[in-house]
Every structure is written in C-alpha cells, then in structure tokens.
N, C-alpha and C positions, 0 to 999 in steps of 0.2 A: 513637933520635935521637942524632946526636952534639953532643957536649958543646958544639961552637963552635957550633951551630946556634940553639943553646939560651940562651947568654952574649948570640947578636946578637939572639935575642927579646927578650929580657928590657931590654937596653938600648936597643932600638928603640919599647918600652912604655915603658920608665921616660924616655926623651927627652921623648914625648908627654905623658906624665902630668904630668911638669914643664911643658911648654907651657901643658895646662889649667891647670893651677894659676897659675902667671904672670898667663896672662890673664885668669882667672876673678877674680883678685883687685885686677886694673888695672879691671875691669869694675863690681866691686864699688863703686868708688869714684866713674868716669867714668860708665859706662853705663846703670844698675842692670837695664836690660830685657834684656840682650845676655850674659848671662849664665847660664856652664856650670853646670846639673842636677847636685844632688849625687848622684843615683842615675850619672848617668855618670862622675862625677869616682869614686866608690865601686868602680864596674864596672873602671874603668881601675888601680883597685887592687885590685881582685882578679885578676886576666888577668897582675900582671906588676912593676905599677908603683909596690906598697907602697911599699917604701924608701924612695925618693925623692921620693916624693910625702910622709910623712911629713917627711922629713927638712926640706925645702922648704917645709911648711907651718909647720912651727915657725919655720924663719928668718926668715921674712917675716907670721909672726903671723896668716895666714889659717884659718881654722877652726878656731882649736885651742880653742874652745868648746865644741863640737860632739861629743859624746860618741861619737857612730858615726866618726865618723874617728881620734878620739884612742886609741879601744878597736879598734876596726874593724882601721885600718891597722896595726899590730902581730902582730895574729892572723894577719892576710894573710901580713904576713911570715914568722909561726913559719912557718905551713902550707907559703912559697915553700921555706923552709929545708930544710923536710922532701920535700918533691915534689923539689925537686931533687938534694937528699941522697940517695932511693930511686931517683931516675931515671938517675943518677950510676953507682950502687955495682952495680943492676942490670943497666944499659945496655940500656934500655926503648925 
C-alpha cells in the first residue's frame, strides 16, 4: 500500500468521524431520537478516525464521561501509530 493512499484513508475517516461527532452531539441536544450509536461512533475509531474524534470530543465536551471513548480512543490511536509505523517501514 503506498503511503498517500494511506494518509487519504485515514483523512477521509477522520473527516467523517468528526462529522459524527458534530452531529451526534447537535443531536444530543435538539433531536435526542436522531442520534449516532456509540458502537458506530466507536467503529468509526477504530477503522481510522481516533485522533480526531478524540480530539473533537474533548473540545466540544461530548462524551468525555464515557470511559470506552476516553480509554477506548487512545488505544485506537497507539494501535494507528503502530500499524502504520509497521505498514510504513515495511511497505505492506
């Protein structure tokens, strides 16, 4: 897999993951029935979207209760660090 290939997944998840999150937590407030499944908001960090979805959650103070996101999304991320580090140095 080459590296750009890789950079525009991972940015084309973390776009979305950020979307969920936006909306899940405009939803939170307006909707409450209309509202994004933490198993997918979860899925969508593990596939890509850690980082930012972390990061996004702490600024706008959504979930950060929530133990499986606060522990959860961090792991995600070593794990991205590391898959991508071996996928990288390998050229997988």
């Amino acid at each position: 897999m080459k590296t750009e290939n890789l950079l525009i997944y991972f940015a084309l998840v973390s776009i979305i993951s950020i979307i969920l999150v936006i909306y899940d937590k405009i939803a939170s407030k307006k909707f409450k029935r209309k509202r994004i499944r933490e198993n997918i908001l979860l899925l969508f960090g593990f596939i890509g979207g850690a980082f930012f979805m972390y990061i996004f959650m702490k600024l706008i103070h959504h979930k950060t209760r929530h133990k499986k996101f606060m522990i959860g999304l961090p792991i995600f991320i070593l794990l991205h660090v590391f898959l991508g580090f071996f996928i990288i140095k390998f050229k997988i």
